[in-house]
PDB file of N, CA, C, O and CB in Angstrom:
ATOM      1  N   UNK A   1      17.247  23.492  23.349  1.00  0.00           N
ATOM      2  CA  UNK A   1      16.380  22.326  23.438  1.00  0.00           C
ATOM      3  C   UNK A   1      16.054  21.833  22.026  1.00  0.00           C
ATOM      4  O   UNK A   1      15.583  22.507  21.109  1.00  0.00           O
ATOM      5  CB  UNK A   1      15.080  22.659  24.225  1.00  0.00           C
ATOM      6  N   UNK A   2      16.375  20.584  22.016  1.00  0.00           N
ATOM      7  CA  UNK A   2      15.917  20.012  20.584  1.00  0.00           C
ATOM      8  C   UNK A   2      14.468  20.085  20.262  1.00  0.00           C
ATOM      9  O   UNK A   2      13.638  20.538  21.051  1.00  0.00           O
ATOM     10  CB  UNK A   2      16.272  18.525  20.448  1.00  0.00           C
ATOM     11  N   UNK A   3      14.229  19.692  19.251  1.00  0.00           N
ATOM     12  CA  UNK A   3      12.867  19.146  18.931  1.00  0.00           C
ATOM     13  C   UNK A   3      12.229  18.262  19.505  1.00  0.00           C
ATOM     14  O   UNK A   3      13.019  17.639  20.215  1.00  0.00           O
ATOM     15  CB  UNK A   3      12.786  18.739  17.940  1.00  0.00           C
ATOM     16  N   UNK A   4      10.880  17.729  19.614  1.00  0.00           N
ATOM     17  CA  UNK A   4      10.387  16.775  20.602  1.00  0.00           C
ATOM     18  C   UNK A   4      10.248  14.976  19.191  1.00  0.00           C
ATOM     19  O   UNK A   4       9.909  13.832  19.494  1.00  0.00           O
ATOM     20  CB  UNK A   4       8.360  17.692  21.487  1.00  0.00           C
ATOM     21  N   UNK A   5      10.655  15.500  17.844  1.00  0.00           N
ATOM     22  CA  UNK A   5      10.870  14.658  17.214  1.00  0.00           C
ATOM     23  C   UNK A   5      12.359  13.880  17.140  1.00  0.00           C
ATOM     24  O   UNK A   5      12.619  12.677  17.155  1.00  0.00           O
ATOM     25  CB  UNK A   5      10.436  15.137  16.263  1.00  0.00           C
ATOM     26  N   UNK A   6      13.211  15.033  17.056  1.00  0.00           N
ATOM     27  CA  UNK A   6      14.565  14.893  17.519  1.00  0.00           C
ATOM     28  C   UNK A   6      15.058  14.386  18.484  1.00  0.00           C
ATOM     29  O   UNK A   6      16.055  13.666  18.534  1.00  0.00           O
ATOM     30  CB  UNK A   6      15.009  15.716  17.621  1.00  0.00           C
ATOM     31  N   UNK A   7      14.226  14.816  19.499  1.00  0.00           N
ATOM     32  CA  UNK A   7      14.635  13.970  21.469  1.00  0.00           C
ATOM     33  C   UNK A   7      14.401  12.271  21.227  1.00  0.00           C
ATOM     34  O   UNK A   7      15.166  11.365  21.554  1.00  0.00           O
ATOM     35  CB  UNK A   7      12.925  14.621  23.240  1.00  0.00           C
ATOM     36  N   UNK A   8      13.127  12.180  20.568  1.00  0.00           N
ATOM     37  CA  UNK A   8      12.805  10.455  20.418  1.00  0.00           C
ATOM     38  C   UNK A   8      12.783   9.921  19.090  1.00  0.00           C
ATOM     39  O   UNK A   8      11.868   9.187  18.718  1.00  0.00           O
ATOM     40  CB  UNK A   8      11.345  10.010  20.973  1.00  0.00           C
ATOM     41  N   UNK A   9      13.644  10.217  18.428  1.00  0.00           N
ATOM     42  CA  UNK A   9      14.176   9.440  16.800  1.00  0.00           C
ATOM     43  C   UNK A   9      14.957   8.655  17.138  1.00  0.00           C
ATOM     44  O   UNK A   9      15.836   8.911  17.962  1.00  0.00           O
ATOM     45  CB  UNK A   9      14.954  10.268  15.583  1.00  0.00           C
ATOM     46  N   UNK A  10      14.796   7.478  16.548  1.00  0.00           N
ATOM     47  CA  UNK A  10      15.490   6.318  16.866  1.00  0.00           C
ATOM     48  C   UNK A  10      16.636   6.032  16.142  1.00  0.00           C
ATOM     49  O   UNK A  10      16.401   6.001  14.934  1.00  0.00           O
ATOM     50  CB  UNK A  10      14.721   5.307  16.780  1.00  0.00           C
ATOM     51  N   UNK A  11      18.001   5.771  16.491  1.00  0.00           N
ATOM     52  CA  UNK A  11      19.297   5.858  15.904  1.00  0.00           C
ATOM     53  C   UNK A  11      19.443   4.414  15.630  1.00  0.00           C
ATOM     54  O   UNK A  11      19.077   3.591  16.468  1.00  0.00           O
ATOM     55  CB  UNK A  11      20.461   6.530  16.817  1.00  0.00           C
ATOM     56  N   UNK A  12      19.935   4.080  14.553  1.00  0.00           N
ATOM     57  CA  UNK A  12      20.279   3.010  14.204  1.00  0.00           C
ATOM     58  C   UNK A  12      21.830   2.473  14.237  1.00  0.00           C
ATOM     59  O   UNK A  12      22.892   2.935  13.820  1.00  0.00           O
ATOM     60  CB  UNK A  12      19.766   3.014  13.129  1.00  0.00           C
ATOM     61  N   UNK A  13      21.580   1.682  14.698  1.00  0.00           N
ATOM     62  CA  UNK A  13      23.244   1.571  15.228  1.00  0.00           C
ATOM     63  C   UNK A  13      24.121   0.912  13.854  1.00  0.00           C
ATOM     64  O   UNK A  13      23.444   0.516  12.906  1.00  0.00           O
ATOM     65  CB  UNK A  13      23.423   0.260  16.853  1.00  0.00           C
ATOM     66  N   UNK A  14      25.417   0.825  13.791  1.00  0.00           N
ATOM     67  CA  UNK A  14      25.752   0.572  12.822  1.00  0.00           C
ATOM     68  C   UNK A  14      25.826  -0.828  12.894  1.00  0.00           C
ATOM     69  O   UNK A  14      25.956  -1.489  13.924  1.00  0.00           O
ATOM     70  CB  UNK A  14      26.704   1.240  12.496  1.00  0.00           C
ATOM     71  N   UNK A  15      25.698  -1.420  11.255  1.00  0.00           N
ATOM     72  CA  UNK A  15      25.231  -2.640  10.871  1.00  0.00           C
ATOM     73  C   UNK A  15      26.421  -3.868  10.591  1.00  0.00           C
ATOM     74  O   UNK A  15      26.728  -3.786   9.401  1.00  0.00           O
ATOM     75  CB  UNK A  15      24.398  -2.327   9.626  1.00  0.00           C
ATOM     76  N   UNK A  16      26.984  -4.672  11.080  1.00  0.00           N
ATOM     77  CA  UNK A  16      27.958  -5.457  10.024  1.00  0.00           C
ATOM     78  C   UNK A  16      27.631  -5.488   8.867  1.00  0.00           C
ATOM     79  O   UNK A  16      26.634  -4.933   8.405  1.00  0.00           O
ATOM     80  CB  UNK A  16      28.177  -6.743  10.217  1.00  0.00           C
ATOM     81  N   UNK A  17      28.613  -6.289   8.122  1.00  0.00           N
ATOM     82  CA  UNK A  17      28.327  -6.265   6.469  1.00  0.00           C
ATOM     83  C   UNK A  17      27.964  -8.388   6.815  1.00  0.00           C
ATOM     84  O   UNK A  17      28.380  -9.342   7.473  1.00  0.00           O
ATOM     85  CB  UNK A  17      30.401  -5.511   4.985  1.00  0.00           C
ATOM     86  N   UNK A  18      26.554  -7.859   5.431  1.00  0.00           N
ATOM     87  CA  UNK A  18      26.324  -9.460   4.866  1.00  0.00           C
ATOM     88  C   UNK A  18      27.389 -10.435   4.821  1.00  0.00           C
ATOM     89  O   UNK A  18      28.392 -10.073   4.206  1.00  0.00           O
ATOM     90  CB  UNK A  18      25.896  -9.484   3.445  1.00  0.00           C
ATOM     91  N   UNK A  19      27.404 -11.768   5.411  1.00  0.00           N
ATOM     92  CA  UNK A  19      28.286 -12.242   4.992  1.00  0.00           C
ATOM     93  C   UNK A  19      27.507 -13.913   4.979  1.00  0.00           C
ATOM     94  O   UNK A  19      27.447 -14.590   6.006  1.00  0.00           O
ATOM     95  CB  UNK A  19      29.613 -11.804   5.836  1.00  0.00           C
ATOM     96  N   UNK A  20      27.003 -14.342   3.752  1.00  0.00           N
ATOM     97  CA  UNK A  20      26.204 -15.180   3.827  1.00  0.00           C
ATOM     98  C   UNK A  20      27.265 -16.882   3.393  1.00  0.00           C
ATOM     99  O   UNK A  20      28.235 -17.039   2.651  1.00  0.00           O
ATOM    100  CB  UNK A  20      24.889 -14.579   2.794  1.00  0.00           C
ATOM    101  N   UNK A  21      26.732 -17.559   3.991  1.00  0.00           N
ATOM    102  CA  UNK A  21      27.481 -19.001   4.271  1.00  0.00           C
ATOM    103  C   UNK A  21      27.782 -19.593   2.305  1.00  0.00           C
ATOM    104  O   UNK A  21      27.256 -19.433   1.203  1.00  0.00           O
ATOM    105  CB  UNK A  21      25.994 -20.408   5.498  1.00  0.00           C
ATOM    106  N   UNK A  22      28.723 -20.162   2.803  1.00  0.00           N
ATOM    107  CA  UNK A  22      28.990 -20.676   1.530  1.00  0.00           C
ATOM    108  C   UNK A  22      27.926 -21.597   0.778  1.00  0.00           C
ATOM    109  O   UNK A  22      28.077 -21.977  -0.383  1.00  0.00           O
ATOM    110  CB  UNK A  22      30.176 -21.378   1.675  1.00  0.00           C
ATOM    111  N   UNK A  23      26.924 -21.882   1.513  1.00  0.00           N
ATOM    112  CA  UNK A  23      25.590 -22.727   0.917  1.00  0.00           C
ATOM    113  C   UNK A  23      24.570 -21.166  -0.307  1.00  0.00           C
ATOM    114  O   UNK A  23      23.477 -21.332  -0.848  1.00  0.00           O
ATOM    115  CB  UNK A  23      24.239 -23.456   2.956  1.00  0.00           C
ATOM    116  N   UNK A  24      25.343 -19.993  -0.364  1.00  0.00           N
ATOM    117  CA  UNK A  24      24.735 -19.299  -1.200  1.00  0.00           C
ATOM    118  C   UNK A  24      25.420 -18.653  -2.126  1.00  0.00           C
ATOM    119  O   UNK A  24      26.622 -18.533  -1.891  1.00  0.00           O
ATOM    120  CB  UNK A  24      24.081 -18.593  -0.669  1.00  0.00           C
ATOM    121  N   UNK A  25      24.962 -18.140  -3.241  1.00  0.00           N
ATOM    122  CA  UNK A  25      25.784 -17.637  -4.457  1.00  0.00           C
ATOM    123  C   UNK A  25      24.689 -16.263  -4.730  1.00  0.00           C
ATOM    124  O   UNK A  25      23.469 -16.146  -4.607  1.00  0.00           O
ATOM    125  CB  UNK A  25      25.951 -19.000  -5.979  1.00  0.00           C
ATOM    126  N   UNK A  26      26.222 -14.941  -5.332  1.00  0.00           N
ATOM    127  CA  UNK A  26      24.910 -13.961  -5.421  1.00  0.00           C
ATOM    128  C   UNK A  26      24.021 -13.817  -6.927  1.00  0.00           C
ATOM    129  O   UNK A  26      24.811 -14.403  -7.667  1.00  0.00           O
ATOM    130  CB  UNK A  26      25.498 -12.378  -5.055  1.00  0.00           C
ATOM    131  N   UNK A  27      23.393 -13.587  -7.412  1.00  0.00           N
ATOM    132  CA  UNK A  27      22.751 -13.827  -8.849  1.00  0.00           C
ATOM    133  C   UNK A  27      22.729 -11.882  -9.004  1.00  0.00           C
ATOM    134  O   UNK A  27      22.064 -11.078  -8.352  1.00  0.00           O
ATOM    135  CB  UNK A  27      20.748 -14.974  -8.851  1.00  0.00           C
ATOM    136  N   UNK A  28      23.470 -11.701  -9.828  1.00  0.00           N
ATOM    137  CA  UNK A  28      24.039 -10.713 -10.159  1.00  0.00           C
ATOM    138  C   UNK A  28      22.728 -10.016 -11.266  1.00  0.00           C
ATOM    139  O   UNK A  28      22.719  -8.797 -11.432  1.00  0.00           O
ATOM    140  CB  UNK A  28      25.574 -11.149 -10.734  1.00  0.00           C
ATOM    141  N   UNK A  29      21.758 -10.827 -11.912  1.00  0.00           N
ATOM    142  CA  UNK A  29      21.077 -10.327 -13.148  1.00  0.00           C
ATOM    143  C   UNK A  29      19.518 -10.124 -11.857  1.00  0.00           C
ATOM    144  O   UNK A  29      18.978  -9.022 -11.950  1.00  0.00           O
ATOM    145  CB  UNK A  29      21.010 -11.787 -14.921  1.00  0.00           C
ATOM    146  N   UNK A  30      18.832 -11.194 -10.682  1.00  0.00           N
ATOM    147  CA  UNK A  30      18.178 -10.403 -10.116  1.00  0.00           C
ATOM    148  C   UNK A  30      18.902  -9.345  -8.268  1.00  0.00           C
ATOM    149  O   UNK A  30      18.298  -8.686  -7.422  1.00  0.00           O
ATOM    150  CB  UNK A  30      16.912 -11.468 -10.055  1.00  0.00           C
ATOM    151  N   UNK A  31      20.060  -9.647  -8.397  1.00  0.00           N
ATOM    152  CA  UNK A  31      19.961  -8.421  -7.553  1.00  0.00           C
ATOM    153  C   UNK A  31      20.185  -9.488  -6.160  1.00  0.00           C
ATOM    154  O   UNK A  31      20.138  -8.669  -5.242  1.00  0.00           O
ATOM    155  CB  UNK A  31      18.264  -7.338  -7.727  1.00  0.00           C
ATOM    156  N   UNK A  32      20.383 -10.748  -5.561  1.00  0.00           N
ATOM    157  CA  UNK A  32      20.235 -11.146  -4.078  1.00  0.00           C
ATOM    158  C   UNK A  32      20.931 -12.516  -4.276  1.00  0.00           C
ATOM    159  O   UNK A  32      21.288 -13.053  -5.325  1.00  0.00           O
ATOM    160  CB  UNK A  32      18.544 -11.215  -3.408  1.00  0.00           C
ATOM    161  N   UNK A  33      20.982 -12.735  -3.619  1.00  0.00           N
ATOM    162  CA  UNK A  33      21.461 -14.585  -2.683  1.00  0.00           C
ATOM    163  C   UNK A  33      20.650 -15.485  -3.004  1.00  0.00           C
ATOM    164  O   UNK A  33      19.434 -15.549  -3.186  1.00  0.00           O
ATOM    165  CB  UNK A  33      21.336 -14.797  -0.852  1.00  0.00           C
ATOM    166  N   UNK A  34      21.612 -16.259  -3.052  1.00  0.00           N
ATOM    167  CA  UNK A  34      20.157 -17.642  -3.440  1.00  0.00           C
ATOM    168  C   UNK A  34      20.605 -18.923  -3.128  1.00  0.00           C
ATOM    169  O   UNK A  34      21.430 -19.414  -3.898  1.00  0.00           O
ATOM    170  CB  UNK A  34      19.630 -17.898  -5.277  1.00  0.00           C
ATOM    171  N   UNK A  35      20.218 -19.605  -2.110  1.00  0.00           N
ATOM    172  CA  UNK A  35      20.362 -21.095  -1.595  1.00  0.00           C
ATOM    173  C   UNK A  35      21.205 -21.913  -2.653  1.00  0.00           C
ATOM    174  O   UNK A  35      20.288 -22.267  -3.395  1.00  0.00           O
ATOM    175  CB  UNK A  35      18.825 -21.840  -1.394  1.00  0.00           C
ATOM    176  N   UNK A  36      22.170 -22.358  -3.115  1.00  0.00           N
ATOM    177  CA  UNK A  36      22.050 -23.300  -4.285  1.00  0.00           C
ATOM    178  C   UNK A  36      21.747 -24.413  -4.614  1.00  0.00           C
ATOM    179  O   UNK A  36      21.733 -24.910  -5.740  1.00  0.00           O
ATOM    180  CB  UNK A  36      22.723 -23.416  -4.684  1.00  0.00           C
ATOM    181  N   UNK A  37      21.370 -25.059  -3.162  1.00  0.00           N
ATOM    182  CA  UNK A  37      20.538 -26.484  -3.217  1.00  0.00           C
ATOM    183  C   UNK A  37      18.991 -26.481  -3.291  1.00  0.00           C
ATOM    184  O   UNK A  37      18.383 -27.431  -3.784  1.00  0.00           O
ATOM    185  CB  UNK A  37      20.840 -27.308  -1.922  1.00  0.00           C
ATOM    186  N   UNK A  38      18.180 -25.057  -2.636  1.00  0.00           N
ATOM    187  CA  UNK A  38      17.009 -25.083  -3.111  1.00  0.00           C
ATOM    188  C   UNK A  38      16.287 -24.224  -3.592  1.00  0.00           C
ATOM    189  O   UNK A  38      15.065 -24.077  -3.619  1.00  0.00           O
ATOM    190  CB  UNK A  38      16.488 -25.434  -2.523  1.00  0.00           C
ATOM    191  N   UNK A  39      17.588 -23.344  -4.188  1.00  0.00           N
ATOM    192  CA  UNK A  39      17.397 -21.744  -4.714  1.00  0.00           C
ATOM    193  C   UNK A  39      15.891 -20.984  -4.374  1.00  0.00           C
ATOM    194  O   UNK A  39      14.961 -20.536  -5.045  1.00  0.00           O
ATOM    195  CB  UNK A  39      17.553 -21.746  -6.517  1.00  0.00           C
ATOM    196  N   UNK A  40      16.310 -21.152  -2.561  1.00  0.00           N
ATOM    197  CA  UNK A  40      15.526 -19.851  -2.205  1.00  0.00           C
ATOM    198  C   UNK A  40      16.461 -18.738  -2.044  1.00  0.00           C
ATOM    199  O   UNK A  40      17.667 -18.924  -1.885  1.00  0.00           O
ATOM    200  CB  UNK A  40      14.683 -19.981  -0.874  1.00  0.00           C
ATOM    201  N   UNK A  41      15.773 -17.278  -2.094  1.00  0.00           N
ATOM    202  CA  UNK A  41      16.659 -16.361  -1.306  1.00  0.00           C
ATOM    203  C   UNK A  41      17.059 -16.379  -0.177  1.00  0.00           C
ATOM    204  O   UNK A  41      16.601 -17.032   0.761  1.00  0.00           O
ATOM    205  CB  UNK A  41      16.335 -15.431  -1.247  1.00  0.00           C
ATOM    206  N   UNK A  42      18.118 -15.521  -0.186  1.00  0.00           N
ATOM    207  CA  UNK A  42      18.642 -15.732   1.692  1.00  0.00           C
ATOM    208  C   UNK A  42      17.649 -14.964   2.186  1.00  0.00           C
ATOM    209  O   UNK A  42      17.677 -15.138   3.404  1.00  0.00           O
ATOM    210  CB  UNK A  42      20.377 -15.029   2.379  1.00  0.00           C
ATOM    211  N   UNK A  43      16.756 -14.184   1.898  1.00  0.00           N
ATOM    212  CA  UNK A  43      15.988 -13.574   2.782  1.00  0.00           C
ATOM    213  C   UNK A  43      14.906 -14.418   3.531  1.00  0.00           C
ATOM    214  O   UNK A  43      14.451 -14.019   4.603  1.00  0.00           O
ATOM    215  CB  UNK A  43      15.436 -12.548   2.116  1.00  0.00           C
ATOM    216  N   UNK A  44      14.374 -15.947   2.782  1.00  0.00           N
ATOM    217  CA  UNK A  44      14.193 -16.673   3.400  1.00  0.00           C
ATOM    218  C   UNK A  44      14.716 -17.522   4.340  1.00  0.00           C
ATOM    219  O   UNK A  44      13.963 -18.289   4.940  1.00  0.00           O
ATOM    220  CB  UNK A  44      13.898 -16.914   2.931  1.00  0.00           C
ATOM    221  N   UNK A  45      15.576 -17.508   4.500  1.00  0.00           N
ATOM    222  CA  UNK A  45      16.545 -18.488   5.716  1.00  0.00           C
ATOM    223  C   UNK A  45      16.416 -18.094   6.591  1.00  0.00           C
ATOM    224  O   UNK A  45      16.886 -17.009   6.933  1.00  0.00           O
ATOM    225  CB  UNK A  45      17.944 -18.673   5.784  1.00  0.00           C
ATOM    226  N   UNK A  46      15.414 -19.166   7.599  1.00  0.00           N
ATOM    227  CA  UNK A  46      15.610 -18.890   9.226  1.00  0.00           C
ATOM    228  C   UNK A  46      16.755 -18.415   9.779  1.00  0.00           C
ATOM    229  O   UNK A  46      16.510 -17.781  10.805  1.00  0.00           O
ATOM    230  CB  UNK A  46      15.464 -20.012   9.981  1.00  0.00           C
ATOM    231  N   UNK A  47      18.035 -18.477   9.476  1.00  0.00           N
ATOM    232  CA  UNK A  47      18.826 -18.338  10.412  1.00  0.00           C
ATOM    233  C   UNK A  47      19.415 -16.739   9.927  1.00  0.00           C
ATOM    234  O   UNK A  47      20.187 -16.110  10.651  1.00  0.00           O
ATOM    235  CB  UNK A  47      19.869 -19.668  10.516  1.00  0.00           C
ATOM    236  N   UNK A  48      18.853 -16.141   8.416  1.00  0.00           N
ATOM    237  CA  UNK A  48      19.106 -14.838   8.138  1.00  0.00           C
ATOM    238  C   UNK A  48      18.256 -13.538   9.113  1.00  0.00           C
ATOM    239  O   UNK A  48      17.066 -13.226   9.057  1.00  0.00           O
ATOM    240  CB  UNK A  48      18.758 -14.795   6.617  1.00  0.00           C
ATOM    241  N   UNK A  49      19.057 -13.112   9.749  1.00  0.00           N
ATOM    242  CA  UNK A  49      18.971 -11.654  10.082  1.00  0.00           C
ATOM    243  C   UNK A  49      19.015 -10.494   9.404  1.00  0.00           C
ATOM    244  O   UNK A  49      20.167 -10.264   9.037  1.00  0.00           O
ATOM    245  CB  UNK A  49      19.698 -11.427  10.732  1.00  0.00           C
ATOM    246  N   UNK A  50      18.072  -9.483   9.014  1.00  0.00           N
ATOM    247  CA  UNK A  50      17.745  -8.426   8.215  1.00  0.00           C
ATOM    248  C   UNK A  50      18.938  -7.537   8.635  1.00  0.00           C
ATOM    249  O   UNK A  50      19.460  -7.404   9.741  1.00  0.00           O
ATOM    250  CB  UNK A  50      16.244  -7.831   8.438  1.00  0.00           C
ATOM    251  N   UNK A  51      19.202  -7.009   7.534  1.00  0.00           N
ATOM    252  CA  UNK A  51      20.512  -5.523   8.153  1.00  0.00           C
ATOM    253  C   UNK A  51      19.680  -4.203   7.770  1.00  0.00           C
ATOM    254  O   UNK A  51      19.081  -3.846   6.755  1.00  0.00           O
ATOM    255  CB  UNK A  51      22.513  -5.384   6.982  1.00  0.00           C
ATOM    256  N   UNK A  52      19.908  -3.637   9.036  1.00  0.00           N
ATOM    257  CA  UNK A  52      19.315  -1.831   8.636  1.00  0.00           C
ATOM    258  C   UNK A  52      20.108  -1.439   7.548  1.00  0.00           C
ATOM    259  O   UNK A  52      21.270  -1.777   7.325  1.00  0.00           O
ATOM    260  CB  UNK A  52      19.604  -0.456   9.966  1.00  0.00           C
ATOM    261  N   UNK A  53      18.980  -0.280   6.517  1.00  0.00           N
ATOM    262  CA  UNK A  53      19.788   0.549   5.487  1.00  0.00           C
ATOM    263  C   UNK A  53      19.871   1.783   5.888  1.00  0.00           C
ATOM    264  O   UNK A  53      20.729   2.542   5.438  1.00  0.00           O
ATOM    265  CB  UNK A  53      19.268   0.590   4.144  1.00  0.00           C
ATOM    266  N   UNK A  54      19.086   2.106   6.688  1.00  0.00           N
ATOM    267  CA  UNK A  54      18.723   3.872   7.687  1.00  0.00           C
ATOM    268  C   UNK A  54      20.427   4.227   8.354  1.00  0.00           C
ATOM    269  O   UNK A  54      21.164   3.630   9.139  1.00  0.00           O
ATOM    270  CB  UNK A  54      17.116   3.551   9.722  1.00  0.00           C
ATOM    271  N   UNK A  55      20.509   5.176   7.770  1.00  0.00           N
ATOM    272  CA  UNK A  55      21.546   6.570   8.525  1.00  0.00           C
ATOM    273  C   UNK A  55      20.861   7.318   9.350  1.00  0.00           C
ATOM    274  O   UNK A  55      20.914   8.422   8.808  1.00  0.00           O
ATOM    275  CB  UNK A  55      22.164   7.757   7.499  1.00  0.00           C
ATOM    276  N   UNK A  56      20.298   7.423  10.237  1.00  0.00           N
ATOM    277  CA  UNK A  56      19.801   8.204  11.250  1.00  0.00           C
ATOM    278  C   UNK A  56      19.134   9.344  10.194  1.00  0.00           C
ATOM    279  O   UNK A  56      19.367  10.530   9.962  1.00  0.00           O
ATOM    280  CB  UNK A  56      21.033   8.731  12.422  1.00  0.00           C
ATOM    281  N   UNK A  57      18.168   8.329   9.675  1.00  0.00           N
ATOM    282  CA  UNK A  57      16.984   9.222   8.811  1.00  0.00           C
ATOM    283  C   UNK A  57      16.058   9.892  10.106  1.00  0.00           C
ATOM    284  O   UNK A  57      15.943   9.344  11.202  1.00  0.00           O
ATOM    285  CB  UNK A  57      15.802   8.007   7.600  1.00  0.00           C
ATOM    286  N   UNK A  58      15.304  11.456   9.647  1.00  0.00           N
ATOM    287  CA  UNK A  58      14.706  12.226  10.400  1.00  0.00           C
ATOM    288  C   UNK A  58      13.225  11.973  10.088  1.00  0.00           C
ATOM    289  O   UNK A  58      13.076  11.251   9.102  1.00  0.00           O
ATOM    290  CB  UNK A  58      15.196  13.559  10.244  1.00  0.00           C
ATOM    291  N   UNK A  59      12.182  12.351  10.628  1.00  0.00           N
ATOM    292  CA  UNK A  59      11.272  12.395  10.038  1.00  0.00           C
ATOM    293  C   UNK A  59      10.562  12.937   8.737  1.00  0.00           C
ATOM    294  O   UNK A  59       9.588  12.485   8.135  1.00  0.00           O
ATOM    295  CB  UNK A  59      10.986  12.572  10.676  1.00  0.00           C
ATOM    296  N   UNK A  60      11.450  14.191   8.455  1.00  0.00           N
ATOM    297  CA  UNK A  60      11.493  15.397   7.535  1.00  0.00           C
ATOM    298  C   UNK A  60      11.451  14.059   5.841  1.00  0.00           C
ATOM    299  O   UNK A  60      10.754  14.086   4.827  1.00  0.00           O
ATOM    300  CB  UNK A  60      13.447  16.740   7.933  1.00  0.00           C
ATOM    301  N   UNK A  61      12.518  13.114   6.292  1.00  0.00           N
ATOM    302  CA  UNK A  61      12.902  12.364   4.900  1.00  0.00           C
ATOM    303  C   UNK A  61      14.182  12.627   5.081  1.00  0.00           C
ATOM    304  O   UNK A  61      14.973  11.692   4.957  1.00  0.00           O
ATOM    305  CB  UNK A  61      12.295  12.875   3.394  1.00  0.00           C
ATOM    306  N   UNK A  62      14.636  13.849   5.389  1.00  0.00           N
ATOM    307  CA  UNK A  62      16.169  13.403   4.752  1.00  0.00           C
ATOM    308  C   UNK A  62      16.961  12.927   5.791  1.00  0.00           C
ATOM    309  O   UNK A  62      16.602  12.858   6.966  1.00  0.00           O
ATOM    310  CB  UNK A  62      17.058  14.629   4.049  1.00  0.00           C
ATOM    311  N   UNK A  63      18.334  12.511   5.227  1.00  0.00           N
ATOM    312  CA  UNK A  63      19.041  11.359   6.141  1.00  0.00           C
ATOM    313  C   UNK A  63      20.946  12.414   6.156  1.00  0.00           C
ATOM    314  O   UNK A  63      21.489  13.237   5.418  1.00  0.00           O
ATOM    315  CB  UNK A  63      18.985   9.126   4.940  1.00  0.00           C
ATOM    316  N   UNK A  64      21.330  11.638   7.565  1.00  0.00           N
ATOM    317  CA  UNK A  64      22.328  12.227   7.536  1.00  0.00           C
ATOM    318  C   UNK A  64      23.357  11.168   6.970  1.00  0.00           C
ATOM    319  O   UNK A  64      24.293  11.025   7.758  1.00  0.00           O
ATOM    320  CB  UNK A  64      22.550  12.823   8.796  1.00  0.00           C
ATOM    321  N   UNK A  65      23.431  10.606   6.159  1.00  0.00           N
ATOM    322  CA  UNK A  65      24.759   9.707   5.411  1.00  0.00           C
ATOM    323  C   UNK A  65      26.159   9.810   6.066  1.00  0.00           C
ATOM    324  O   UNK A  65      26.849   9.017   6.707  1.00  0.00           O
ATOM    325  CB  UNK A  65      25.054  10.257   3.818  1.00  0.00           C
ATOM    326  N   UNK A  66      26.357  11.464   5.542  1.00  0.00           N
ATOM    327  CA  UNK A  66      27.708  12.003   6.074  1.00  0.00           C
ATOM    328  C   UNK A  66      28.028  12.166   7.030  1.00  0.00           C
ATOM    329  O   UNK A  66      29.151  12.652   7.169  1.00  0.00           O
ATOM    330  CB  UNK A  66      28.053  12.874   5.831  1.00  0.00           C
ATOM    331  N   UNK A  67      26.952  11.747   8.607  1.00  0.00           N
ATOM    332  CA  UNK A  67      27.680  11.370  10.109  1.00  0.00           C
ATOM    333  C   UNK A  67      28.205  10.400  10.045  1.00  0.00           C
ATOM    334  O   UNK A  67      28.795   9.951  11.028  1.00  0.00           O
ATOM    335  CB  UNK A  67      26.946  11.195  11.293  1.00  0.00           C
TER     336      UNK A  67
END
């Protein structure tokens, strides 16, 4: 029998990769995307969806990467 943390940890399913519309360019000196007509980040764009970074992290902290 597993753990009762283990039975209900939530698995993250795997993520596609970013693939942001040609209306953005990445800015390499801070690190993200950026509109180029009204240089917001893509993290602002309604139509952007967040991607999980979690590997079926445990509660403990550590993460299994290598599944």
């Amino acid at each position: 029998m597993k753990h009762i943390l283990l039975n209900r940890a939530f698995e993250y399913r795997k993520c596609k990769e970013i693939s942001p519309s040609k209306d953005y360019a990445y800015n390499s000196i801070l690190g993200a995307w950026f509109n180029i007509t009204n240089k917001l980040p893509l993290i602002f764009a309604n139509d952007f969806t967040a991607q999980a970074t979690k590997k079926f992290d445990i509660e403990t902290g550590e993460d299994a990467k290598g599944q």
